[in-house]
C-alpha positions, 0 to 999 in steps of 0.5 A: 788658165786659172779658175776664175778665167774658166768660171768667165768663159763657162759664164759667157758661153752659156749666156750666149748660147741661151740667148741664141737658142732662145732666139732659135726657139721663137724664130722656128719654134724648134724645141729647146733643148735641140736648139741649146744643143746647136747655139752651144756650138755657135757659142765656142765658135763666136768665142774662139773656144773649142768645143772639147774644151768648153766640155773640160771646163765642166770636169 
């Protein structure tokens, strides 16, 4: 994968997991961060993107 494909994909799993933790937030009023936490991994899982992977983007 080339750095450009990495920066897309960190792009679109954090725009989908901020959507659904934002969600997550108003339906239960759960707090944030725990939310984000949970939506991270719903992210890497719609996107077919491994979680330890998703973390090595950032390395």
């Amino acid at each position: 994968m080339n750095n450009k494909e990495i920066l897309e994909i960190r792009k679109q799993v954090l725009s989908i997991a901020t959507s659904l933790a934002l969600q997550e937030t108003e339906r239960t009023g759960e707090d944030y961060s725990k939310a984000l936490n949970k939506a991270l991994d719903e992210a890497c899982i719609r996107l077919g993107i491994e979680h330890k992977e998703f973390i090595k983007m950032f390395i």
